[in-house]
DOMI-10970 format. One record per residue (C-alpha): residue in one letter; x, y, z. Coordinates in steps of 0.5 Angstrom, whole numbers, padded with zeros to 4 digits, always signed. Layout:
BEGIN
aXYZ/...
END
This chain:
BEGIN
x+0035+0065+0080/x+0037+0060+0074/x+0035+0062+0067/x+0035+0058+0061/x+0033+0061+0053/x+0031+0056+0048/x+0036+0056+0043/x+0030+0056+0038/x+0028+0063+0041/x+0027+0068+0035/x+0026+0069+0028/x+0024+0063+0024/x+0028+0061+0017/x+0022+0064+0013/x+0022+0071+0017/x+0029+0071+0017/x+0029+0070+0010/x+0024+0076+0009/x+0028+0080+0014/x+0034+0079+0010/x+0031+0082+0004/x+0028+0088+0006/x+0035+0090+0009/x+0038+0088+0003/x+0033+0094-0001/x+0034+0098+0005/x+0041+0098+0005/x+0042+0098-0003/x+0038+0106-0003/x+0042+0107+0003/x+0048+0106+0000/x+0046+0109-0007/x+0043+0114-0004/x+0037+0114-0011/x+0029+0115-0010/x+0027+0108-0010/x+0021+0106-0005/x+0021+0099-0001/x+0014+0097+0000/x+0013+0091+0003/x+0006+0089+0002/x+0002+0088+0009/x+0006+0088+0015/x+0012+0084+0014/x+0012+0081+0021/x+0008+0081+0027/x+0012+0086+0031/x+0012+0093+0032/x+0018+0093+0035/x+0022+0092+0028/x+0016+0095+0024/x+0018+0102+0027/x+0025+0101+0027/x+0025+0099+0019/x+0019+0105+0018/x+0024+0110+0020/x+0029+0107+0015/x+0024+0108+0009/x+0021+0102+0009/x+0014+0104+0007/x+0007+0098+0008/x+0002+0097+0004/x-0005+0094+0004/x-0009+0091-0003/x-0013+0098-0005/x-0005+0101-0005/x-0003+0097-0011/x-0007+0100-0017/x-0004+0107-0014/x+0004+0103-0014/x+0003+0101-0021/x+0001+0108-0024/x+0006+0111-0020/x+0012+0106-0023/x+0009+0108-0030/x+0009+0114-0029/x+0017+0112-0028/x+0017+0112-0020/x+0022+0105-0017/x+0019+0101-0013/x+0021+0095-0010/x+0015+0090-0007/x+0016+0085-0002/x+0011+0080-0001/x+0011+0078+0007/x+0013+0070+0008/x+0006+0068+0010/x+0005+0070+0002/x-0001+0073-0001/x-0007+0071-0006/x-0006+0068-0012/x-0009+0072-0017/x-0006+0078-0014/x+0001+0075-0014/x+0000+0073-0021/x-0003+0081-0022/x+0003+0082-0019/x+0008+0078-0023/x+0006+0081-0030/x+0007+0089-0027/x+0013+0086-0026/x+0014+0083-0033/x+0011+0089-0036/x+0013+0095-0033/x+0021+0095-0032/x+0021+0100-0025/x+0017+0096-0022/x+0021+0090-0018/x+0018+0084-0014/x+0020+0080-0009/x+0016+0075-0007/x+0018+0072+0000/x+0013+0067+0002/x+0017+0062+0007/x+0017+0056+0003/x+0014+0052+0008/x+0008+0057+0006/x+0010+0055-0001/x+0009+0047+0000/x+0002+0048+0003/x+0000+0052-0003/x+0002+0047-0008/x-0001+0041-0003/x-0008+0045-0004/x-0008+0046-0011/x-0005+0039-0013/x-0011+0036-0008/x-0017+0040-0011/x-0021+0040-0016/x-0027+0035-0020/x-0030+0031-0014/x-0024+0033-0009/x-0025+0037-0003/x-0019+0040-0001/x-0020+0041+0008/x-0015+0046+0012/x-0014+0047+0020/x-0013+0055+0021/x-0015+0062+0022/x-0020+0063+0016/x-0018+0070+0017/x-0010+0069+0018/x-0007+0072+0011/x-0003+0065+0010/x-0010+0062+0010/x-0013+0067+0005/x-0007+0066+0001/x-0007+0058+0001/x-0014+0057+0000/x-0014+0062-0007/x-0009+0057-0010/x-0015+0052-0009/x-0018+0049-0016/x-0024+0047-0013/x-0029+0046-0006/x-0025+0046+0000/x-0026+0050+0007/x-0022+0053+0013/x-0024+0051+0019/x-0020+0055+0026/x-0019+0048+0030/x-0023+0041+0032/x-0028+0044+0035/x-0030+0048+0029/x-0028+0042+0025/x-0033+0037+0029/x-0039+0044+0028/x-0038+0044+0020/x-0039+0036+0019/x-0044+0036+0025/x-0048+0041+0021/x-0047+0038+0014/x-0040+0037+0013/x-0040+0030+0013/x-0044+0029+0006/x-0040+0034+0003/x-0034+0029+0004/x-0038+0023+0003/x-0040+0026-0004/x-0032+0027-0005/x-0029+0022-0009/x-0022+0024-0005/x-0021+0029+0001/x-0015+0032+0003/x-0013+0035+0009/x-0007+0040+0011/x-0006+0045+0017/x-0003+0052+0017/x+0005+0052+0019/x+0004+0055+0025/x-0002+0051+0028/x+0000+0047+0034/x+0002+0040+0033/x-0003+0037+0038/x-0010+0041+0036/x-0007+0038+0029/x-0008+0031+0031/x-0014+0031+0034/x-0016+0033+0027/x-0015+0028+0023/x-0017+0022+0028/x-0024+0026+0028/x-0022+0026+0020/x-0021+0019+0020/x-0028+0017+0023/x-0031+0021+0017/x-0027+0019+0011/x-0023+0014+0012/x-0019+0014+0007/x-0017+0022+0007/x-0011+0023+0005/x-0007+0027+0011/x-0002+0033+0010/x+0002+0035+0016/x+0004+0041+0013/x+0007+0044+0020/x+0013+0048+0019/x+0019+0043+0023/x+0022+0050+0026/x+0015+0052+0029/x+0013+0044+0031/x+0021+0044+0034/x+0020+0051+0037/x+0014+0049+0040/x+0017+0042+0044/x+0023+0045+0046/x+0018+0051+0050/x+0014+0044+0052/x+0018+0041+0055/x+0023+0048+0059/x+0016+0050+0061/x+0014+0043+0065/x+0021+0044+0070/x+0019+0052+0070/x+0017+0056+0076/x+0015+0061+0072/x+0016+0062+0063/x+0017+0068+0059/x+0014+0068+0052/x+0017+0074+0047/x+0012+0076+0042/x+0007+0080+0038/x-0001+0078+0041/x-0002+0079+0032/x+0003+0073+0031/x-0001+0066+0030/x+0006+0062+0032/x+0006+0066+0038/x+0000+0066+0041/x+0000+0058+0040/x+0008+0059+0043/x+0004+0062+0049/x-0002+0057+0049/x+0003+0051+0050/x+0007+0053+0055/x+0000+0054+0060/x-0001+0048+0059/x+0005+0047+0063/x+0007+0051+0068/x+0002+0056+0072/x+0006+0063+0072/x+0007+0064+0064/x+0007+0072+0062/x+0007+0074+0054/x+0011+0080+0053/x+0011+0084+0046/x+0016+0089+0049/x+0022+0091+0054/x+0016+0096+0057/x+0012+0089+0058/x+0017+0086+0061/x+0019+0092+0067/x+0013+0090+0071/x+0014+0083+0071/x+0017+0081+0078/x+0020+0075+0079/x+0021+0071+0086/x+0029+0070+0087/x+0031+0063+0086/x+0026+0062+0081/x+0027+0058+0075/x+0026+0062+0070/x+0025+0059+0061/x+0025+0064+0056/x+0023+0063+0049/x+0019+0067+0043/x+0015+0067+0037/x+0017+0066+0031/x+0017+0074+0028/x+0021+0076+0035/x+0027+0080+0033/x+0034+0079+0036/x+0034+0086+0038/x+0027+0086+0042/x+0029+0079+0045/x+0035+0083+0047/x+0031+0089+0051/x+0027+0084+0055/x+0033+0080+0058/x+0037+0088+0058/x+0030+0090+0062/x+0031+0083+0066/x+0037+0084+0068/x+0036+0090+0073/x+0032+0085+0077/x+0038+0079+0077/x+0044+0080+0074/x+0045+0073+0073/x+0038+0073+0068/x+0044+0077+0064/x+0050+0072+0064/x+0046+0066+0063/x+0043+0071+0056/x+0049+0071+0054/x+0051+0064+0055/x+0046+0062+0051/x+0048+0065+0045/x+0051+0061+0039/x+0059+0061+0037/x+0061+0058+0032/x+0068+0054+0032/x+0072+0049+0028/x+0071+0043+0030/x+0063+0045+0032/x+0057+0040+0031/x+0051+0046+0029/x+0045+0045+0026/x+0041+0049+0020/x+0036+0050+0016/x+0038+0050+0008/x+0036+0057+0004/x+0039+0055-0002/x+0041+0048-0006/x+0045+0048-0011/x+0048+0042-0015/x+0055+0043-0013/x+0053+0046-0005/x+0048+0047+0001/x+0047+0054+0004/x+0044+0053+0012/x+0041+0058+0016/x+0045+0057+0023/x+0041+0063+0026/x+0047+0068+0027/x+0051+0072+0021/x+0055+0066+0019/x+0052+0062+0013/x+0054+0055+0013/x+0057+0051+0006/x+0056+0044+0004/x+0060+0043-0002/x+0057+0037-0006/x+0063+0032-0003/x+0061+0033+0004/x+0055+0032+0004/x+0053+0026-0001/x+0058+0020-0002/x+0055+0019-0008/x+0058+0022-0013/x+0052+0021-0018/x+0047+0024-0013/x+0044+0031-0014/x+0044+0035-0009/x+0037+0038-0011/x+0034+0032-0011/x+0037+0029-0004/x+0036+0037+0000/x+0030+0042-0001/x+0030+0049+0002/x+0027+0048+0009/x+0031+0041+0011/x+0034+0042+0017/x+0041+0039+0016/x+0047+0038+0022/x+0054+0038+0020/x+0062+0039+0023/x+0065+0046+0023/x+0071+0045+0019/x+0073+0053+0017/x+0070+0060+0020/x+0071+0066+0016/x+0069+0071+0019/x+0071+0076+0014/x+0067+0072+0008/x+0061+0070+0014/x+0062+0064+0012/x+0063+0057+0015/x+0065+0051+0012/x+0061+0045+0014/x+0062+0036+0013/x+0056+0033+0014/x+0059+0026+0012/x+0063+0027+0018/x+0056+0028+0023/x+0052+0022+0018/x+0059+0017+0020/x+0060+0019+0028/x+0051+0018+0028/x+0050+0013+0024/x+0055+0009+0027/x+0052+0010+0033/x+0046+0007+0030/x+0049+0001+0027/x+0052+0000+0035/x+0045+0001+0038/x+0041-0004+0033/x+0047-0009+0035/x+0046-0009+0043/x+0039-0009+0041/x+0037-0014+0034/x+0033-0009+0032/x+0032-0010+0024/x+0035-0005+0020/x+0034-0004+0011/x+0038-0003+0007/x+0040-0003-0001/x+0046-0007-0003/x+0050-0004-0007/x+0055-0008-0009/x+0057-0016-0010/x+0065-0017-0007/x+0069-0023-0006/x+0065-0027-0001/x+0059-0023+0000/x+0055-0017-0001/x+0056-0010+0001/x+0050-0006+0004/x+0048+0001+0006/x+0046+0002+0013/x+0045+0011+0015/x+0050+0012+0010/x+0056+0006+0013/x+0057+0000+0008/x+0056-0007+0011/x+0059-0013+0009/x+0054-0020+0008/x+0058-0026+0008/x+0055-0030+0002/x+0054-0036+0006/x+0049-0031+0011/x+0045-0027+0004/x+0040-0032+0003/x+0042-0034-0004/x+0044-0041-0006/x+0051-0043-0006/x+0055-0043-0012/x+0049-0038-0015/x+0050-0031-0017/x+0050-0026-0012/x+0049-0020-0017/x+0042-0022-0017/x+0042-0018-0010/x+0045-0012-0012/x+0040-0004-0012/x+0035-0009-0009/x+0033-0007-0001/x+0033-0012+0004/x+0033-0013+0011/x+0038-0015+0016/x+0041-0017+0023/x+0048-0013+0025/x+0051-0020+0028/x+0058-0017+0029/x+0062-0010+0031/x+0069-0008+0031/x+0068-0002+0034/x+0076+0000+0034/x+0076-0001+0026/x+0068+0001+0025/x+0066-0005+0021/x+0060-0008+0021/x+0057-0016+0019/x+0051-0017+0017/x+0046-0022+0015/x+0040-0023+0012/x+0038-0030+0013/x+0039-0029+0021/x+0032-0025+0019/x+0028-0030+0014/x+0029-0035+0020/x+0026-0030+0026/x+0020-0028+0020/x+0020-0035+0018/x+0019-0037+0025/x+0015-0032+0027/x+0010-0033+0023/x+0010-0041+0023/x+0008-0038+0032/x+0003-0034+0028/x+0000-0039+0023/x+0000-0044+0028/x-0004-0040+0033/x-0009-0038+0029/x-0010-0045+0023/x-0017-0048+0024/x-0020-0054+0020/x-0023-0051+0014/x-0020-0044+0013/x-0019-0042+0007/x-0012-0039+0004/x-0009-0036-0003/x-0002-0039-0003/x+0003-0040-0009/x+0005-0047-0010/x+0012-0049-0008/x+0014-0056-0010/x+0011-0061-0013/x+0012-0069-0012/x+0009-0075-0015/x+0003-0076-0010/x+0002-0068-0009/x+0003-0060-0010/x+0006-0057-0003/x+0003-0049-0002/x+0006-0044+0002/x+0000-0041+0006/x+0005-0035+0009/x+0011-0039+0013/x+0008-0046+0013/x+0008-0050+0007/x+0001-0054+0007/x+0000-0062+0002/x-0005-0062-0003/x-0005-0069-0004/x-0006-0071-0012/x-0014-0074-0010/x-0015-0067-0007/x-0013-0064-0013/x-0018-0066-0018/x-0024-0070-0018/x-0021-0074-0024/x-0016-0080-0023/x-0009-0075-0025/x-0002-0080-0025/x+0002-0072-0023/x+0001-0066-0020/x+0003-0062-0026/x-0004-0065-0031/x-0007-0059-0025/x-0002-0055-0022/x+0005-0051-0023/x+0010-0049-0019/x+0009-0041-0018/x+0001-0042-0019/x-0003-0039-0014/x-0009-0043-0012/x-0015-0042-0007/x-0014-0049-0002/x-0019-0052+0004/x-0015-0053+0010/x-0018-0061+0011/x-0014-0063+0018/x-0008-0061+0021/x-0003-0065+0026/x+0000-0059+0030/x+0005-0065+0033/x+0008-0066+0027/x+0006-0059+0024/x+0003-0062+0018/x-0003-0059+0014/x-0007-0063+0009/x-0011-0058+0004/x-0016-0059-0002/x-0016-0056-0009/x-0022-0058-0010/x-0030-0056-0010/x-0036-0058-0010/x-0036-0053-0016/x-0031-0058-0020/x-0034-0065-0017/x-0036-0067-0025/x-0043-0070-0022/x-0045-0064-0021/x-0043-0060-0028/x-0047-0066-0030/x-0053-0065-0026/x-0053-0058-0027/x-0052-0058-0034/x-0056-0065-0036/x-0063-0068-0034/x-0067-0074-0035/x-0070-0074-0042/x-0065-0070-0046/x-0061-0071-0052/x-0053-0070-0052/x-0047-0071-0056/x-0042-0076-0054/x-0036-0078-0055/x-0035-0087-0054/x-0030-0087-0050/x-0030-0095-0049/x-0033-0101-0052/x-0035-0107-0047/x-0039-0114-0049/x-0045-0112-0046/x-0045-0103-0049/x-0041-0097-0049/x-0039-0093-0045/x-0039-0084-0047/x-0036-0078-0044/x-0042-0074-0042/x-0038-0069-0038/x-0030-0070-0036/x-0030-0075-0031/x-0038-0077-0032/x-0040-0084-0036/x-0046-0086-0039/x-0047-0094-0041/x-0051-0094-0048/x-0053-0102-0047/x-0052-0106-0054/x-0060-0106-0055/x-0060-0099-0054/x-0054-0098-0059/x-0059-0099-0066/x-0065-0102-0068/x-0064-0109-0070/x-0060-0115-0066/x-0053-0114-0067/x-0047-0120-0062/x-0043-0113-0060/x-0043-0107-0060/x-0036-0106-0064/x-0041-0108-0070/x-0044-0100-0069/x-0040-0095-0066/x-0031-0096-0064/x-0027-0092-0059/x-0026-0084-0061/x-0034-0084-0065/x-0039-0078-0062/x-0046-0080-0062/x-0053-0077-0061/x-0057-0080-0055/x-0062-0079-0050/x-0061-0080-0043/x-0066-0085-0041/x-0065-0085-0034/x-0060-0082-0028/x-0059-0086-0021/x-0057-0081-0016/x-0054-0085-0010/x-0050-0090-0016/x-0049-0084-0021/x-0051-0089-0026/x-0053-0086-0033/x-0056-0089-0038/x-0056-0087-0044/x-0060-0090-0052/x-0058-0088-0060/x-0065-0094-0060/x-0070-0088-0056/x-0067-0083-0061/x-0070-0086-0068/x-0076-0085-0072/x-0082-0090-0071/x-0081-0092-0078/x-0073-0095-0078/x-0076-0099-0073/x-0079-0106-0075/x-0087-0107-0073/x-0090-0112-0070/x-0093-0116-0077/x-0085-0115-0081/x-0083-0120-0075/x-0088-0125-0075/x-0087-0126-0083/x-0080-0126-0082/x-0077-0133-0084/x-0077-0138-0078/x-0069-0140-0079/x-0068-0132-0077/x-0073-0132-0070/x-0069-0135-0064/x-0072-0140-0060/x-0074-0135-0054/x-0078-0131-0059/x-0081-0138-0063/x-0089-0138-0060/x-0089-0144-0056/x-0096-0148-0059/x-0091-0150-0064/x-0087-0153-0060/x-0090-0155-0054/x-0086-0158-0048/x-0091-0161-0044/x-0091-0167-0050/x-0084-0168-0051/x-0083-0170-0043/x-0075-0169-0041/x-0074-0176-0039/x-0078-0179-0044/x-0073-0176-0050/x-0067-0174-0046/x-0062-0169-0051/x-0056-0175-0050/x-0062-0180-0051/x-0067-0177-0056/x-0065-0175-0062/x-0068-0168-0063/x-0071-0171-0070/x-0075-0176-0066/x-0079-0172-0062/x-0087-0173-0064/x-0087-0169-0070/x-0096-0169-0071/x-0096-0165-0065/x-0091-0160-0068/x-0092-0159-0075/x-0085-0159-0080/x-0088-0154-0084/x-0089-0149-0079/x-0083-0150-0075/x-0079-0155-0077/x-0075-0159-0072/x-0068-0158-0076/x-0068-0151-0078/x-0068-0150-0070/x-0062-0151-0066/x-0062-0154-0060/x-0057-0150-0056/x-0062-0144-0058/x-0069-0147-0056/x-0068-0155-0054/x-0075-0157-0052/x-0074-0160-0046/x-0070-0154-0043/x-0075-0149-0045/x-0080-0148-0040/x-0087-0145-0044/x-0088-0139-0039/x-0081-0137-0042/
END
């Protein structure tokens, strides 16, 4: 037969915690040999075993009624020491508790709830409250349960595992999260990890954004991996511990899954009418609330089936020698030192230079009671019962290792650079300091390197020498695999048309170039606005982020031509939307040309006023009315789509009466009237025959004057470049 005992067998640090402080009680009234009573309130742990051994020491165990009467005893002047087990109690009755305790001077608390515990309390009150609604995956009736939900502010529930979950949001469940604005989830400490995950993926399908907790207690999510795996290569496994104890019975359940022949003792007596076959591969474990003593007895008991059942006991137990690699949980941190928990009578100490090598870092803020911490054993007294550990030495050996493996493997490491040296940066990877060659950090030459100094960045180990543990790292080595890494991506992925946010990079007489994640894209300068630009920069600057049209792509030269801009800024359009046929605006003359002006309607958009819309009356050109810069009110008189054509008239825009009627015109002297508007009856061009009275030939004085009386429109007074008679056809 060959046996194997999990290291992690046994009491839990909350537990062992519990049970130091009732033996300290109990060994104090020993000593001083006075009458106060030990009480501790329920059963400490779930083992009969020890129960009774304390019991007969004078511990006595006492339930919630029992409290009112332990008050008024320590009143009436009677010492009494209350011990809160490590699963915690209610918290109102811990606050009852705590101001008895304050008021009346023989009454003594000790609150041992195990800080795992403590941690879920806190995470349940923080996560409850007005439209939060606070889930937790436990026994309902569990004492640790009932004390983790009183801290609730608000609604929450406890649901015993994922069948009981998937029951409550089928029933209703799922509108009670709905309606929440924040939902939480935790688990009790001792549940198992994999029922666990089954919650929250069925959590996840509900609520989406729940925040999850994962509040199960790292001893117990260890103790239930290492009994895991010892069971998948077992003949048969041995599970010591009470059927009361949550941790326990989970313990057992796992180890089923693994093996077909699991026994669950509680005592020696359980263990005698076990019969193991010879040969057998035999692992032992158990729960959390299992005495050393108890798990002594059941391998006392094993051994008379096979002595080698004893000697592998007793191989399996932990010593403590200089020079050690050991593992512990911390009890207590101060600022100047660590306590661990090593599971045996030896307390280990971390002083705060052995455990940090910043200087400036507190201890409290970098270890919390519950942490496990692996260290080197440097010293042992076992007079003091302690022994003194360097947790610097484990991190350098490890992480080294770490450095050498992300090496042979290129992974990618990250890190804060911590300082800036002659030719480079040094940056800290798992506590060892890496140097970066300037010319390998990404920063331009020549440039100040303190720029990466406190910033965290991601590096590649290019060079080891492992005789002397130095390391050589580089940043650009990582840029270009992310840089080519996404250009593979972009690529794969880039289509005509796309839309992309990028932030602009460069800018060029011709265009803006944009970074689209890895690719830089052009926006050629007729692309970025709808108006004739001469620089990028009248649009865009550098570092702007601007939403862009990928346009055309050339995969082979790897070129992407974007467009800024929209239909939305194609000025036509603003002028479409804004204005119509028949509408009156204010414009402002932007250029004056022989046959009109021209105004700005809308940015990019002109309309012509021509010269006889300008005014009511004949002008020679336009600069006689309006000159460049002037604003005048018009109306849009018509708008040519395909052309974009406007025209535009001040004339439209006057009352009827600044415009001359028909009968001023007529009277107005001939000498004003151009020929074109002479009538023709009083120069009529059918009498003065062209090749009869040639201009060159005929003067214009000889014309027959009977047909063409002087008085009415004398010959003289009409110029014969405006009107010559025989140039001047009658139908015009």
């Amino acid at each position: 037969m060959t046996v194997r005992i999990a290291e992690k067998a046994g009491f839990c640090f909350g537990v062992r915690r519990a049970a130091d402080a009732l033996e300290a009680a109990l060994s104090e009234v020993e000593k001083s040999g006075s009458a106060r009573r030990i009480v501790t309130l329920g059963r400490l742990i779930h083992n009969d075993e020890y129960l009774r051994s304390v019991a007969a020491r004078g511990a006595e165990c006492a339930s919630r009624d029992d409290i009112p009467d332990l008050i008024r005893a320590a009143e009436a002047g009677v010492k009494i020491t209350l011990l809160i087990r490590a699963h915690g109690e209610k918290k109102e009755t811990v606050q009852e508790l705590e101001a008895v305790a304050e008021r009346v001077p023989n009454f003594t608390l000790l609150d041992c709830t195990c800080p795992y515990v403590e941690k879920v309390r806190a995470t349940a009150k923080e996560n409850s409250g007005p439209d939060k609604f606070f889930i937790l995956i436990g026994d309902p009736g569990h004492p640790e349960v009932e004390g983790i939900m009183s801290c609730l502010d608000g609604g929450g529930i406890a649901l015993r595992d994922s069948e009981e979950l998937e029951k409550w949001l089928s029933d209703g469940g799922d509108a009670v999260i709905s309606a929440a604005d924040e939902v939480s989830a935790a688990s009790q400490t001792t549940q198992l990890t994999a029922e666990w995950k089954k919650c929250q993926g069925i959590l996840k399908k509900v609520y989406t954004n729940v925040r999850i907790f994962d509040t199960i207690c790292k001893v117990t999510e260890e103790r239930q991996s290492e009994a895991e795996r010892l069971a998948a290569t077992s003949d048969a496994v041995i599970v010591i511990g009470s059927k009361e104890s949550s941790n326990s019975r989970k313990l057992f359940e796992v180890c089923r899954r693994k093996c077909g022949e699991v026994y669950f003792v509680g005592c020696a007596a359980d263990a005698a009418r076990i019969h193991l076959p010879e040969k057998s591969r035999v692992s032992v474990t158990a729960g959390a609330s299992t005495p050393e003593i108890v798990i002594q007895e059941v391998v006392r008991t094993m051994s008379e089936q096979t002595e080698n059942f004893a000697e592998m006991y007793e191989q399996s137990l932990k010593t403590i020698n200089s020079g050690d690699i050991v593992e512990g949980v911390v009890s207590n941190v101060t600022n100047t030192e660590i306590q661990l928990d090593l599971g045996t009578k030896t307390t280990g100490i971390i002083t705060h230079d052995k455990a940090t090598h910043d200087p400036q870092a507190k201890l409290t803020d970098l270890y919390h009671v519950g942490d496990v911490i692996k260290a080197k054993v440097i010293k042992v007294s076992d007079v003091e019962g302690i022994a003194m550990l360097d947790k610097n030495r484990v991190d350098s050996d490890l992480n080294w290792d770490k450095i050498v493996a992300a090496y042979e493997s290129g992974e990618i490491l990250e890190g804060k650079i911590r300082d800036a040296v002659k030719g480079g940066v040094i940056i800290e990877l798992f506590g060892v300091r890496v140097f970066i060659p300037a010319s390998l950090t990404g920063v331009p030459r020549d440039n100040d390197l303190d720029v990466l100094v406190g910033t965290t960045q991601r590096v590649k180990i290019i060079e080891i020498k492992t005789d002397r543990k130095k390391a050589y790292a580089s940043i650009r080595a990582v840029q270009r695999e992310e840089r080519r890494a996404k250009e593979e991506e972009f690529w794969a992925n880039i289509e005509e048309g796309q839309e992309f946010d990028g932030e602009v990079r460069s800018l060029t007489s011709y265009g803006a170039f944009v970074d689209l994640g890895g690719v830089d894209g052009m926006v050629h300068n007729s692309e970025l606005s709808w108006l004739r630009i001469k620089h990028p920069s009248e649009v865009v600057n550098v570092g702007d982020v601007i939403h862009v049209t990928v346009k055309a792509l050339d995969r082979e030269k790897k070129r992407v031509s974007l467009s800024y801009k929209t239909d939305g800024m194609n000025p036509w359009n603003q002028f479409t939307e804004k204005y119509s046929v028949g509408d009156e605006a204010d414009v402002r003359i932007v250029s004056v040309m022989p046959f009109g002006a021209f105004a700005e309607l809308v940015p990019g958009v002109d309309g012509l006023i021509p010269i006889s819309q300008l005014t009511d009356h004949k002008i020679a050109h336009p600069s006689e009315v309006v000159k460049v810069g002037d604003t005048v009110h018009v109306k849009i008189t018509a708008v040519e789509e395909n052309s974009h054509r406007i025209s535009l008239s001040i004339r439209a825009l006057m009352e009827p009466e600044d415009i001359p009627d028909e009968e001023e015109t007529e009277e107005a002297p001939a000498e004003e009237v151009p020929a074109e508007e002479a009538p023709v009856e009083e120069a009529p061009v059918e009498e003065a025959p062209v090749e009869e009275a040639p201009v060159e030939e005929a003067p214009v004085e000889e014309a027959p004057v009977e047909e063409a009386p002087v008085e009415e429109a004398p010959a003289e007074e009409v110029p014969a470049e405006e009107a010559p008679a025989e140039e001047t056809p009658a139908e015009e």
